[in-house]
N, C-alpha and C positions, 0 to 999 in steps of 0.2 A: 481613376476614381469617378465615380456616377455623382451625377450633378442632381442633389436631393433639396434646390432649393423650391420646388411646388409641395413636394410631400411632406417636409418640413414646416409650412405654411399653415395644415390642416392638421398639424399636432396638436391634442387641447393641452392648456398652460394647466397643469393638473396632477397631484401625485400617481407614480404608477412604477410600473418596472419596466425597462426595452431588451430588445436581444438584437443582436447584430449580427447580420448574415454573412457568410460566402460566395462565391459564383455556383457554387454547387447547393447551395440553400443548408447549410450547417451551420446551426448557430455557434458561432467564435466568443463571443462575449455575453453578458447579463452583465445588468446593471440597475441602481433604481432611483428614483427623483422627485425630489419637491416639486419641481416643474419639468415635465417630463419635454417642454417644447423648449424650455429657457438648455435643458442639460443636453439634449439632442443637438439643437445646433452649435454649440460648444465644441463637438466634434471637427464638424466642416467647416468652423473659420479659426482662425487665430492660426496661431504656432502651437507646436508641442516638443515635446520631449522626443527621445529617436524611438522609445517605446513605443510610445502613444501612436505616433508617425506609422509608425509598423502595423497598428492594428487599424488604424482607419485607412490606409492603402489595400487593407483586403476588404473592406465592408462593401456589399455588391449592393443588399439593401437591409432595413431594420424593417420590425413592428414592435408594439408595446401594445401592453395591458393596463391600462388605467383603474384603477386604486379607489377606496376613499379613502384611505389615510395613508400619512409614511408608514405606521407599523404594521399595516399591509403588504405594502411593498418591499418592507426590509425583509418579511417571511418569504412573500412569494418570489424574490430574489435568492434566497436559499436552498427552494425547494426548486426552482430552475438550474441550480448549478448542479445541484446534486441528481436529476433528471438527463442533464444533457453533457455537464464535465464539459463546459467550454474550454478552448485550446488557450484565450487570452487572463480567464479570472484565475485566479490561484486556488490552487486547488491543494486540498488536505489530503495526500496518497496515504502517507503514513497509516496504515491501520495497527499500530503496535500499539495492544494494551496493558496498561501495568495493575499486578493486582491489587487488590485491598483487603483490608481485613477487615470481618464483620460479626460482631457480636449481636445477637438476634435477641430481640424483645419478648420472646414466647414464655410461656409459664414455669419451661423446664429449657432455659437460653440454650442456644450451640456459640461455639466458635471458629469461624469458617474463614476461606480464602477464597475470595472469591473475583473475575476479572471483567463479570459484567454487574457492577451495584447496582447499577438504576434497574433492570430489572428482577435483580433475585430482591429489591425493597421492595418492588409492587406486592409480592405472598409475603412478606411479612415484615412488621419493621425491626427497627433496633439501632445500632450506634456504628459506624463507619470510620473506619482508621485508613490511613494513605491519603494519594497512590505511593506504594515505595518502587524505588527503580531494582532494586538488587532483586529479584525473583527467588530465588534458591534460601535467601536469608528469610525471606517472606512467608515461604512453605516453611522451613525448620524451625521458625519461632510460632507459627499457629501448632506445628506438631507439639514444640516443648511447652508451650501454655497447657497444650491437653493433654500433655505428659502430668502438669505438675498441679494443675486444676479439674475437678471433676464434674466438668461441663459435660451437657447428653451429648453422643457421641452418633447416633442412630438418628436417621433423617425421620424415619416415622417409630412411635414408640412401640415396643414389642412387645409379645407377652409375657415373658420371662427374660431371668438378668442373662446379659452375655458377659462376655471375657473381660472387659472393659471393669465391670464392676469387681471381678474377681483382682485385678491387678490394681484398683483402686485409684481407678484413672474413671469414674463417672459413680453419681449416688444414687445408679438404677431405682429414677422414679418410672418404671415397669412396675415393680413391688415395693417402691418406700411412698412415704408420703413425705414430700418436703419442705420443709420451712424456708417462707420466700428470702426470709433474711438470711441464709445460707448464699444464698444465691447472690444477692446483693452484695454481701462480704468479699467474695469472687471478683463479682462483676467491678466492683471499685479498685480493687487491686491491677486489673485488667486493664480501669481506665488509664492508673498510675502510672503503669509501666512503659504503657503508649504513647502518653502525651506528656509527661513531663521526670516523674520519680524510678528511674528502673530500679535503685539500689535494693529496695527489699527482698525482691521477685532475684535481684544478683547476688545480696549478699545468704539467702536462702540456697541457690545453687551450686555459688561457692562451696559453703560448709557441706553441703552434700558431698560435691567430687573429694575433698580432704578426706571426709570420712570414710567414703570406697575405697581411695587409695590406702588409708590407713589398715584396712580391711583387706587389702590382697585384693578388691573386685578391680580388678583395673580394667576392664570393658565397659564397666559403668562410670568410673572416673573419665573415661576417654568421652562415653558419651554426654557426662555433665560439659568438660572442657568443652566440647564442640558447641553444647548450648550458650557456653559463655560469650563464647566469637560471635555466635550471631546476633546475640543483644548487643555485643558491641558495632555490629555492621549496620543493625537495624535505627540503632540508638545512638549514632557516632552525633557527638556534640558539636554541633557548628557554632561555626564565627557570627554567621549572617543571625541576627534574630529581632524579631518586632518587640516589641516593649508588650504587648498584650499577648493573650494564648489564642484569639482569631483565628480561623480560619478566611482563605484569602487567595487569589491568584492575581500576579500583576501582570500585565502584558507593557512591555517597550519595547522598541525599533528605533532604527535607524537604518538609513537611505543613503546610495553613493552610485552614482554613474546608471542610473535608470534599473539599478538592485534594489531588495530591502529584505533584511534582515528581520523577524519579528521572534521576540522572546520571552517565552511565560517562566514567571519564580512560583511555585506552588508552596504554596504558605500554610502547616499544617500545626496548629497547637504554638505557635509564635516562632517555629521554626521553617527553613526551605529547604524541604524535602527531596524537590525533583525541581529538575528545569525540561523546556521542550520548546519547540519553535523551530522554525528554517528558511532557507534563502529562496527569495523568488526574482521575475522580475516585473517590474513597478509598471505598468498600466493604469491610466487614470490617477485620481487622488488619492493622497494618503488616505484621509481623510472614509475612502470607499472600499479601501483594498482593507483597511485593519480592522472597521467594523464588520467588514465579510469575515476574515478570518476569524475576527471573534465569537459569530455566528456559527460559522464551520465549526470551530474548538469544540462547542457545546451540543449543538444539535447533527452534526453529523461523525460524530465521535462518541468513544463510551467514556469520556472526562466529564466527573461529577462535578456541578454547577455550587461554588462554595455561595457563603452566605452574603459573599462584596466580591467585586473586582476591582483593583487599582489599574487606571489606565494614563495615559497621556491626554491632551486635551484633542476633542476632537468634534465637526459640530455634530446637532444632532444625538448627544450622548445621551437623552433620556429618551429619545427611540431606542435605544439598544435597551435603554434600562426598563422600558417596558416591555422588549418581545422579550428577554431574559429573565424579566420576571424576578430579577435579583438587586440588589444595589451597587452601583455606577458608581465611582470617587474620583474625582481630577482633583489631585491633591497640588496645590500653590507651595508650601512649606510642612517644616515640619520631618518627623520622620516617616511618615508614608510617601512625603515626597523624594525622601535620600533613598528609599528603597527603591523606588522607582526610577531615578536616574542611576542607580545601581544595574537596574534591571538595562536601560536602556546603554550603558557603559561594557555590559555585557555581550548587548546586539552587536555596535559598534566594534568592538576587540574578533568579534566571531566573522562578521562581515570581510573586516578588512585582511584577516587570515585567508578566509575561505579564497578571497581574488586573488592573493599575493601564493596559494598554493595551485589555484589555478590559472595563473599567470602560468609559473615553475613547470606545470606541465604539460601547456600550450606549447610555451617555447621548444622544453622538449623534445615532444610529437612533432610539431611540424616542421621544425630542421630535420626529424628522421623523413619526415612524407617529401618535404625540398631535395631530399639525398636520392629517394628512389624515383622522384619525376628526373634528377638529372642521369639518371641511371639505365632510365629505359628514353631518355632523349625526349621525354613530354615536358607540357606546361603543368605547375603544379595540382596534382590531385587532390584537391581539396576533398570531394567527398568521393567514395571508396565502395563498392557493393561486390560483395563475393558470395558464389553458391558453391554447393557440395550436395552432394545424392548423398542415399542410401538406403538398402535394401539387405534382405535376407534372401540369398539364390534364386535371385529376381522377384520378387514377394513382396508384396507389400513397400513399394518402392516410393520412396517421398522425397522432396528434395528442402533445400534453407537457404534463406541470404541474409546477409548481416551486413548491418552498414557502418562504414565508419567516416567519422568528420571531421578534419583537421587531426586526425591518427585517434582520433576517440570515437568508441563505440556508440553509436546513437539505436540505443532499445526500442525505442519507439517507433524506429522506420524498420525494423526484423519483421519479413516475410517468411509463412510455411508453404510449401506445394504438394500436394498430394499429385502423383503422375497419373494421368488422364488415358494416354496412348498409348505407354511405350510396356511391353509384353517380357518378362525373362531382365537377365541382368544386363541391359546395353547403357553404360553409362553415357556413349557419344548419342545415341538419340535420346535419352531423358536429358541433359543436359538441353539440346536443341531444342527439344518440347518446349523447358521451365523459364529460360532465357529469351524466347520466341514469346511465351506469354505475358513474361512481367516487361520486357519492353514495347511490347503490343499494347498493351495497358498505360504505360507510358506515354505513350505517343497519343493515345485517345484522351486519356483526362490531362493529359499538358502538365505530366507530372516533372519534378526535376530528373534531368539524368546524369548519371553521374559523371567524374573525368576517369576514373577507370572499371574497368571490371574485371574481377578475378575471380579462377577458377582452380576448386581445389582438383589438381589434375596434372597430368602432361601434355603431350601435344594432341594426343585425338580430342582432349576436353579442351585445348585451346582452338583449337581447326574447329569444333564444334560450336564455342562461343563466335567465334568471327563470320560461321555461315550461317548464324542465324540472324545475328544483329547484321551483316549485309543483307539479306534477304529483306528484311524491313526495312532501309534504306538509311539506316542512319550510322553514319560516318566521323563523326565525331565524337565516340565513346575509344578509349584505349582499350586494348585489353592484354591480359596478362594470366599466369600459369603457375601455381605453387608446385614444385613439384617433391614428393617425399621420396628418401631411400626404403631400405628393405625392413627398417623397424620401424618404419611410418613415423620418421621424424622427417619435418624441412630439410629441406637438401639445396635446392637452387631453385632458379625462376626462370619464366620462358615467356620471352615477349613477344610480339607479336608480329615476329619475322619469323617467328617460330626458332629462334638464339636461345639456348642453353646457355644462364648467366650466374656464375657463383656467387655470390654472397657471403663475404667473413664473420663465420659463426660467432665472432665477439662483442661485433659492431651492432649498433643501437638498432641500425635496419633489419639487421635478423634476426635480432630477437620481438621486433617488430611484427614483421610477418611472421614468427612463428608463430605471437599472438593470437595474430588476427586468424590462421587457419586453426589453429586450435578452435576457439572460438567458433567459427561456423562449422567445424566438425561435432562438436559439444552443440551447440546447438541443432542441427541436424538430424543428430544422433539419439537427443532429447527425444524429438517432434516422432521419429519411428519405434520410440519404446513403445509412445502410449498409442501409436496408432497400431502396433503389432501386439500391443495386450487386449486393447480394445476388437481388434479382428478374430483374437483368442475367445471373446466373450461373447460374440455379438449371435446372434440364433436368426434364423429364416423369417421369425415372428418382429425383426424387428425390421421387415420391408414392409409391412402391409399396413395400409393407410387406417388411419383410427386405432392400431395398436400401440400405446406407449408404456410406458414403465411398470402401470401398476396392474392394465389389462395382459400386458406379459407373463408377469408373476404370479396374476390368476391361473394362466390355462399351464402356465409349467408348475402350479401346485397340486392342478387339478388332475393334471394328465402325466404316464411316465414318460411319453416321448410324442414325436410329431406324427406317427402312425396311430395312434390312439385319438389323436385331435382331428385327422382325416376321417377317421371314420363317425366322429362322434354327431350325435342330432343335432339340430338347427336348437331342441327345447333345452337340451343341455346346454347348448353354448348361451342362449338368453337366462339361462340362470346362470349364470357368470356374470350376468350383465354387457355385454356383448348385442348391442342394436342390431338390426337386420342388415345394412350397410356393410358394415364390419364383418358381420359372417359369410356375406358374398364375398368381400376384400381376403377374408382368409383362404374358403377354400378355392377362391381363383389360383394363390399364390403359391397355396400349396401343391394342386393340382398340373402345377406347369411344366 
């Protein structure tokens, strides 16, 4: 670690936000500070946690942006994370959104489903129901409302009635004029059913389905019945409920072994609707990591920002409560407070599963990965990188590696190769090529390498891995050979005596590695779809410099092919809009 006690020195005592570098200059962390010199050297003295430890053994060096205020900082802290996705802050992957329902405030309302609210509110307003988690129940109950209510159905109004009116499912204000209190009698019912009273809007669909069946329609009794279910799905009565109809999100956590679990109750109409949160791990204070995610939850997500948050105590809280713009609660007692240790009794039961199921499958994996380092006579292979080609009769040839860590797949270190040299279908030279490059690469940014390498193959792609990686000098990688029978399943392994070794198809090891070549065959295999669909699409016009997407689509709307565009004038091509640069870049390319 680099000795930062002069530049430390000349930090001013001052709100701001820092970021913390690499050896390669990538920012790893963001963070923000009341005293941006008092929270800096924090860092480099004392003790920490084995996190923390973690992340200030890579800090090569920092800078910071100084502030006038915390609520400065707490934004342009947000806007850095989400800018750069440091490796150490926590970060909201999740983009799963749930939808909502939204009944619109317009003169002739809709009633929509809709999964981005903040912005379909900006054109226009109205009243917003959710998020609900069930999807399918969400769409079937806005269809059955506009089944059973005759809200406009038509995004813009039309000239004449459509079908809607005819089946008595809209009061085609196209040709009526309508009474607002119409509409209002609706729209109350709508609220009812939503947030607290379904029984009218049920005991109304009820008597419909009796009446169909009584009537022989039983396609129509089928489909009241389905309506039924889903106001039951949508409307199922819970245990958990606030004394008031609020809306409201809580957030709790809890923290164990340098983890932290963070968890939202979404509180809609005095009931909890939906939960969400997830496990990280715990860098810095609590204190810095949950107002970040709090921050993340709202402004880098499409979760609508209720009218309060219940939170745990934390300092700083009416920073949050003014870049949020909403109301802050650290509740002491009382029932906002049981909800809230509810919420965080939640965290805690979700945490302490999530370790104790990946405990179960640590132990697992790495007795299977102990079984195959004694197997092929190595020290244990902790981490694992396997490639595989593939091509179309030498075409378009690409290769993959996937890696795996203590018998588990790590996504985030998956490499693609597109082949650079290798002509026709030769697996043993594209192998040499891909393995040649990514341990070249290796060896230059001092990357980790791994304790074996496998290849999907037999012994020419085994003899191919070991002359490459001998060629480059380095001697302490294993390597190893999956090889398949004739219906391209696993069959045995070949190490690196070039041994033909069987494996008992029952045993945890083989079904092990059959994973893992699955796995980088499916991945491989992925990466040459879309480069063999993309080879399928790509035109002459997309080499030439200053042609991109949408001057492409000019001259193939304008022209029926590339002999038409060869021959055309310099004045045609500038009325396309096509600069003088560009028209030299074409016909050189075309001309070649």
């Amino acid at each position: 670690m680099r000795d930062f006690k002069e530049k430390l020195a000349l930090v001013p005592k001052k709100p701001g936000c820092y970021q913390m570098k690499d050896s390669n200059n990538q920012i790893i962390y963001v963070g923000k500070a009341k005293n941006l010199q008092n929270r800096l050297k924090s860092y480099f003295t004392g003790k920490h946690n084995a996190k923390t430890t973690k992340l200030v053994e890579n800090i090569y060096d920092f800078e910071y942006i100084i502030t006038s205020t915390e609520v400065e900082a707490f934004i342009l802290e947000i806007n850095l994370i989400k800018e750069y996705r440091p490796k150490y802050n926590i970060l909201l992957m999740d983009d799963k959104t749930y939808p909502y329902i939204y009944l619109t405030d317009e003169i002739h309302p809709r009633l929509i489903l809709t999964r981005d609210p903040a912005k379909f509110k900006k054109r226009t307003k109205g009243k917003l129901y959710g998020p609900y988690p069930n999807v399918k129940a969400c769409r079937d109950t806005v269809d059955m409302l506009n089944k059973m209510l005759p809200f406009r159905k038509c995004r813009n109004i039309p000239k004449k009635e459509c079908l809607y009116y005819s089946l008595g499912q809209c009061l085609a204000p196209c040709i009526n004029k309508i009474d607002n209190e119409i509409y209002n009698e609706y729209k109350q019912l709508v609220n009812k059913f939503l947030t607290s009273d379904d029984s009218v809007l049920y005991d109304t669909i009820e008597k419909k389905m009796y009446d169909a069946s009584e009537n022989m329609d039983f396609e129509k009794a089928i489909m009241y019945r389905d309506m039924l279910k889903n106001i039951k799905i949508l409307q199922d009565k819970q245990k958990i409920t606030s004394t008031d109809i609020g809306n409201r999100d809580i957030f709790g956590y809890y923290t164990k072994d340098d983890m932290i679990n963070i968890q939202v109750f979404h509180i809609r109409f005095g009931k909890v609707i939906m939960r969400s949160g997830d496990v990280f791990e715990l860098y810095g204070s609590i204190d810095e990591v949950l107002s970040s995610y709090i921050l993340q939850f709202y402004n880098m997500s499409s979760n609508i920002l209720p009218p309060e948050i219940i939170i745990p105590y934390i300092e700083n809280s009416e920073i949050l409560e003014n870049v949020l713009d909403t109301k802050v609660i650290i509740p002491v007692k009382g029932n906002k407070k049981q909800l809230l240790d509810l919420v965080c009794d939640n965290a805690k039961n979700t945490l302490e599963n999530r370790k104790i199921e990946r405990l179960n499958k640590i132990n697992k994996t790495t007795k299977t990965i102990e079984e195959l380092g004694r197997l092929l006579n190595i020290s244990y292979p902790k981490r694992i990188e396997l490639f595989d080609n593939s091509n179309i009769s030498g075409t378009s040839s690409v290769s993959a590696m996937v890696v795996y860590i203590d018998g588990m797949p790590s996504k985030k270190d998956y490499r693609k190769y597109k082949v650079k040299t290798i002509e026709g279908a030769d697996d043993f030279h594209t192998m040499i090529e891909v393995i040649t490059r990514r341990y070249k690469r290796v060896l230059t940014d001092n990357l980790e390498k791994p304790n074996l390498l496998i290849v999907d193959g037999g012994m020419p792609q085994v003899k191919a891995a070991k002359e490459a990686i001998y060629k480059l000098g380095i001697t302490d990688i294993n390597i190893m050979g999956l090889v398949k029978d004739d219906n391209h399943k696993t069959k045995a392994i070949i190490n690196s005596q070039l041994e033909e070794i069987n494996v008992d198809k029952k045993s945890n090891l083989f079904l092990l590695l059959e994973a893992m070549q699955n796995e980088v065959h499916r991945f491989a295999i992925t990466f040459f779809r879309k480069t063999i669909q993309k080879s399928m699409t790509s035109s002459i016009l997309d080499n030439v410099k200053g042609i991109g997407k949408n001057r492409k689509n000019k001259l193939l709307e304008a022209f029926d092919n590339i002999e038409e565009i060869k021959k055309a004038s310099k004045d045609r091509l500038k009325a396309l809009g096509l600069p003088n640069d560009v028209i030299e870049n074409l016909f050189n390319e075309l001309n070649k």
